[in-house]
N, C-alpha and C positions, 0 to 999 in steps of 0.2 A: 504494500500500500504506500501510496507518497500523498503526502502530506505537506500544504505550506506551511514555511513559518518566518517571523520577524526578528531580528536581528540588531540588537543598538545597544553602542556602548556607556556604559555607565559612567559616570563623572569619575568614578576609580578606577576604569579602564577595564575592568569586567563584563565581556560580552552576556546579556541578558536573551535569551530567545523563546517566542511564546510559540502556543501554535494555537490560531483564533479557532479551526475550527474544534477543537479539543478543550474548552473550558475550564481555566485552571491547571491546562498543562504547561508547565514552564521551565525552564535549565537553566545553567547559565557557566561560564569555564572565563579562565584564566585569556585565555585565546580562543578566535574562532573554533579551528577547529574542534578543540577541546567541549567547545559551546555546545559544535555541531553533535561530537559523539554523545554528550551524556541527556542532549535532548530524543536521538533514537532510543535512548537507554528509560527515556520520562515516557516519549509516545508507545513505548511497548508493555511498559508499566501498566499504563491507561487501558489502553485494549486488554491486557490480560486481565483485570480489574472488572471492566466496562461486562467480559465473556462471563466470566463468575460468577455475577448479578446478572447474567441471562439480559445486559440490556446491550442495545442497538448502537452501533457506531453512529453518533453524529452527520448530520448530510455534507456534504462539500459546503466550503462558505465564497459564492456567488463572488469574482473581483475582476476588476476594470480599473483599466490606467487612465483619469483623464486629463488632457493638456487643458492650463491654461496662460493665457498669455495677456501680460502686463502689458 
């Protein structure tokens, strides 16, 4: 499964990452990458959790890039 997620650095230089469509799923590492692994490590968590309790994955969360111009 893939899954998006968001990415930004904290004022102490700590990459923080959500993933919207997953509610309260979130990581966060020293370095990206770091960010990147322990949030596969939060989204697997989730689902294995979510299967447990017999509930439903979450639907995709619907996103569009829009321009605008100043």
């Amino acid at each position: 499964m893939k899954f998006r997620v968001t990415i930004q650095q904290d004022e102490d230089g700590i990459f923080v990452v959500e993933v919207p469509a997953l509610p309260g799923c979130l990581s966060q590492g020293r370095t990206r990458s770091e960010a990147i692994e322990n949030i596969r490590e939060a989204i697997a968590a989730y689902l294995e959790s979510l299967d447990a309790h017999s509930d439903a994955v979450p639907p995709p969360i619907s996103e569009e890039i829009v321009e605008v111009i100043l």
